[in-house]
Legacy VTK file of the C-alpha trace (Angstrom):
# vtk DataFile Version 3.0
C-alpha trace
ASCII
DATASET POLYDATA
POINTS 175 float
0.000 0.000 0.000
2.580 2.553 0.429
3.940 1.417 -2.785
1.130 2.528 -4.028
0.811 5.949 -2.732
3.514 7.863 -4.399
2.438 5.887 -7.993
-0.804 7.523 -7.911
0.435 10.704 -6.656
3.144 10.820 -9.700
0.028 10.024 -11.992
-1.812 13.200 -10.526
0.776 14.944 -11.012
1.726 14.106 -14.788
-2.064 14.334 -15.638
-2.029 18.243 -14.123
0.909 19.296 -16.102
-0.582 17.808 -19.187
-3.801 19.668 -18.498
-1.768 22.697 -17.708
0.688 22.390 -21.000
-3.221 21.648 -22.497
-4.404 24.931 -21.303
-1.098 26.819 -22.045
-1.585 25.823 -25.839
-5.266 26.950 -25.882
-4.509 30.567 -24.450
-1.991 30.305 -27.263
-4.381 29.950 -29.920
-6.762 31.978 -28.337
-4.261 34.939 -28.885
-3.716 34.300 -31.992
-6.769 34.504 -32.967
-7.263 38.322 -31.468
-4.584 39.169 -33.514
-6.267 37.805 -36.857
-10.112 38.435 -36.770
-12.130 36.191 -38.190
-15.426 36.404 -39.614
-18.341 34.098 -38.890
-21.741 34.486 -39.158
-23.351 35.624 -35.465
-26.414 35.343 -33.668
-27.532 37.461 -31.121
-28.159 35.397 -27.714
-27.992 37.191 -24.289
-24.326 35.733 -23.038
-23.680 35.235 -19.537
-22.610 38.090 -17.619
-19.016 37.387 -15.757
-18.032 38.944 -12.597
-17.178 42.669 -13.818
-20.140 42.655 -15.867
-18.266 41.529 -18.682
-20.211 39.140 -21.643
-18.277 35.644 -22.362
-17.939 35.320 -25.704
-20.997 33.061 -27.089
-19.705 29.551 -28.201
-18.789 28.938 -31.032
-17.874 32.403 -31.839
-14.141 33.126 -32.085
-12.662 35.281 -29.241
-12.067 38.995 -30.622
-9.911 41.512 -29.295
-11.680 45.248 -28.757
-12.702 46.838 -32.169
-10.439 49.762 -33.283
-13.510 51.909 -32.532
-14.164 51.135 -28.974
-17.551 50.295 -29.897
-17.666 46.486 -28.218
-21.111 45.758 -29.415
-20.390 46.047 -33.265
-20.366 42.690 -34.800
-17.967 42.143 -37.814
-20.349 42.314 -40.760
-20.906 39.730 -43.780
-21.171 41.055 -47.287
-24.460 40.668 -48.770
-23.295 38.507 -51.856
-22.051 35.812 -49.473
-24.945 35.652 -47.359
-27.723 32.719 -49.145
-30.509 34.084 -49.695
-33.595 31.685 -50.385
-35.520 31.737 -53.812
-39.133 31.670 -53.397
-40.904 31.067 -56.914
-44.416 31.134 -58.086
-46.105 28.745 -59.929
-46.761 30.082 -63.597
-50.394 29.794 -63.174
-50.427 32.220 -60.284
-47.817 34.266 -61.802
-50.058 35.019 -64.879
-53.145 35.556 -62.506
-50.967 38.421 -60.695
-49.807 39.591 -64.024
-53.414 39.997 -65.221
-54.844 41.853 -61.854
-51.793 44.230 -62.278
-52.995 44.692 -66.273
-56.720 44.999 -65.325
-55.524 47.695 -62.282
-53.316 49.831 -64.677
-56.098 49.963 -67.780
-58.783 50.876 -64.443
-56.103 53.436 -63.275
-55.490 54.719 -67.552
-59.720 54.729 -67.432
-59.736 56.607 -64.067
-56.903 59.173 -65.335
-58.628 60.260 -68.651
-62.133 60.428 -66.929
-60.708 63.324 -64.782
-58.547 64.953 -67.569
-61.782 65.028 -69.678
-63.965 66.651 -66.568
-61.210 69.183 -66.320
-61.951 69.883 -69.873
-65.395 70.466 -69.808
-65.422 72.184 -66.728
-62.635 75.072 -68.070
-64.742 74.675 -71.379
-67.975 75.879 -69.386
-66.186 78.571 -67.623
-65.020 80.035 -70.557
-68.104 80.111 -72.488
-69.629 81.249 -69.064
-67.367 84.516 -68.579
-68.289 85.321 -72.604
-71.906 84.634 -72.423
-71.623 87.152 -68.754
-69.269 89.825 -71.016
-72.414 89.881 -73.628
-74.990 90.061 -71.285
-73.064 93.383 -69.757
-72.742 94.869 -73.070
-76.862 94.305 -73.441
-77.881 95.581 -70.371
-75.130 98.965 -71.104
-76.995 102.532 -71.713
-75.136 103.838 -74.378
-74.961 107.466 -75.698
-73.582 108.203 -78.278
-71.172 111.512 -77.834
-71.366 113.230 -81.875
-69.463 116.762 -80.789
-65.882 116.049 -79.933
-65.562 119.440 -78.060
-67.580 117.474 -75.245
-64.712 115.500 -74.817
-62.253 118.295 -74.157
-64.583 119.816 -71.325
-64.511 116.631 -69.809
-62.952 115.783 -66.497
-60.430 112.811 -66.065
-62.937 110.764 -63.893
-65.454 111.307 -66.552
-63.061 110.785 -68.941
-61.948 107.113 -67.463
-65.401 106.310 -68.002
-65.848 106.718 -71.448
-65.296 103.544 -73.747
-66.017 103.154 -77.299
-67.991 100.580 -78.895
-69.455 99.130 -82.216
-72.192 101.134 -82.940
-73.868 98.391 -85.002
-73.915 95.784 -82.406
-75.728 98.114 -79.502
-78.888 99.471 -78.938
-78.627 103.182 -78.744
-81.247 104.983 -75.968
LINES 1 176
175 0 1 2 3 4 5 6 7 8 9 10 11 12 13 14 15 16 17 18 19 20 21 22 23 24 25 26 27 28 29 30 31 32 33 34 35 36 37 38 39 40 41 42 43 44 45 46 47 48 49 50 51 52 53 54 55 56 57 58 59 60 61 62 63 64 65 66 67 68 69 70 71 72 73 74 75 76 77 78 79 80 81 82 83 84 85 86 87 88 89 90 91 92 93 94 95 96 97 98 99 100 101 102 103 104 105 106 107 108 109 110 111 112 113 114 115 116 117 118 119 120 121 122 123 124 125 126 127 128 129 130 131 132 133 134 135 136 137 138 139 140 141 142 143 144 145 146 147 148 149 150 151 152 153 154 155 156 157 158 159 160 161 162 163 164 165 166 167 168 169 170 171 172 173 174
């Protein structure tokens, strides 16, 4: 029996130093790999929180040293040509059934479009011939006289003057 004490205690002792060479090489990679960043596709999962508040690394995710930034939190992004993105076809039936709603919306839309363009029309149409049938009317309902001695018109003062306006004789009823 006390042959066999220092045996096992020479076995723990060469299975700690390999776990400590073990350990040695694994803080050795793990520096290496701060020095050369590498990038991995990440998801975000709450981490555990170590004693000075600090987040472990999630696993599987490469150890990285401090961004040049000082923003911890960034994540190294992926470009968008490597990420896969998933195709998601129609069937041609339903594709021509969305193609024909879209046709039948645009000619509704086309419809809708000259159905207002044509009311604008009609309606500045209307206004016009409004405002000429209105400037007739005025001319009508005027009471004309007709001024024959020109000396009137040099007696005249300028308010009386600003008043005066000439006219076809032919198309107006004189009083």
């Amino acid at each position: 029996m006390s042959e066999d004490k220092p045996e096992a205690a020479k076995e723990e002792l060469t299975q700690s130093s390999v776990e400590n060479d073990e350990l040695k090489e694994n803080s050795a990679a793990n520096d290496a790999d701060t020095t050369k960043p590498e990038t991995s596709v990440t998801t975000k999962k709450p981490a555990a929180k170590t004693q000075k508040g600090r987040r472990k690394p999630a696993e599987g995710n490469p150890v990285r040293g401090l961004p040049k930034s000082g923003r911890p939190w960034k994540t190294p992004k992926q470009k968008f040509s490597t990420i896969k993105k998933s195709k998601h076809r129609l069937p041609f039936e339903k594709k021509m059934e969305l193609r024909n709603e879209l046709r039948n919306i645009k000619e509704r839309s086309r419809e809708i479009k000259e159905q207002r363009k044509e009311a604008a029309v009609q309606k500045n149409q209307r206004r016009i011939e409004n405002a000429e049938r209105r400037l007739a009317n005025e001319r009508r309902s005027e009471i004309v006289q007709i001024i024959k001695n020109p000396a009137k018109l040099r007696r005249m003062k300028k308010k009386q003057m600003r008043m005066i306006e000439k006219r076809d004789i032919s198309q107006v009823k004189v009083v």
